[in-house]
N, C-alpha and C positions, 0 to 999 in steps of 0.2 A: 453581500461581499462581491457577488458578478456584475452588480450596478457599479461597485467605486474599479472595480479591474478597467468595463468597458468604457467608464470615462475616460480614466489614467489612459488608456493606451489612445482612445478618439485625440485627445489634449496630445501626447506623443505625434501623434500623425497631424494634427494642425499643425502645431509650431515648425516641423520637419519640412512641411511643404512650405513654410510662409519663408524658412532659410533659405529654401531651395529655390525659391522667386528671387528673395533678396542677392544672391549668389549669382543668376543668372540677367537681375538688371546692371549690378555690377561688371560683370563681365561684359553686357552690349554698351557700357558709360565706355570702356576699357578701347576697346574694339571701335566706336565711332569716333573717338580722339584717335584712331590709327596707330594704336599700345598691342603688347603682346599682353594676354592676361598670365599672372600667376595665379593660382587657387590653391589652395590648401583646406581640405576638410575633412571630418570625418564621417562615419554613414550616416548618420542622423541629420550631419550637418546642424551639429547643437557647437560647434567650435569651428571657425572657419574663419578663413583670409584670403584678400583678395590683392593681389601685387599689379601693377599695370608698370609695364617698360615700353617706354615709347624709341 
């Protein structure tokens, strides 16, 4: 049962970081077109949006 916990939460902590990569190429795409970024997420960052107003 401690084997499938420390996976679920390892799997949890990968995707979480790979949004949070995603979220922050987003916002330098945003940013070097000379946009203000909007972000919207949550902590996980398993739901998120990225708004860009130039």
């Amino acid at each position: 049962m401690r084997k499938y916990l420390f996976i679920m939460i390892a799997a949890l902590m990968l995707l979480s970081f790979i949004n949070h990569r995603s979220i922050y190429k987003a916002v330098q795409l945003c940013e070097d077109g000379k946009g203000t970024p909007q972000v919207q997420k949550d902590i996980f960052a398993f739901n998120w949006s990225v708004g860009c107003e130039l």
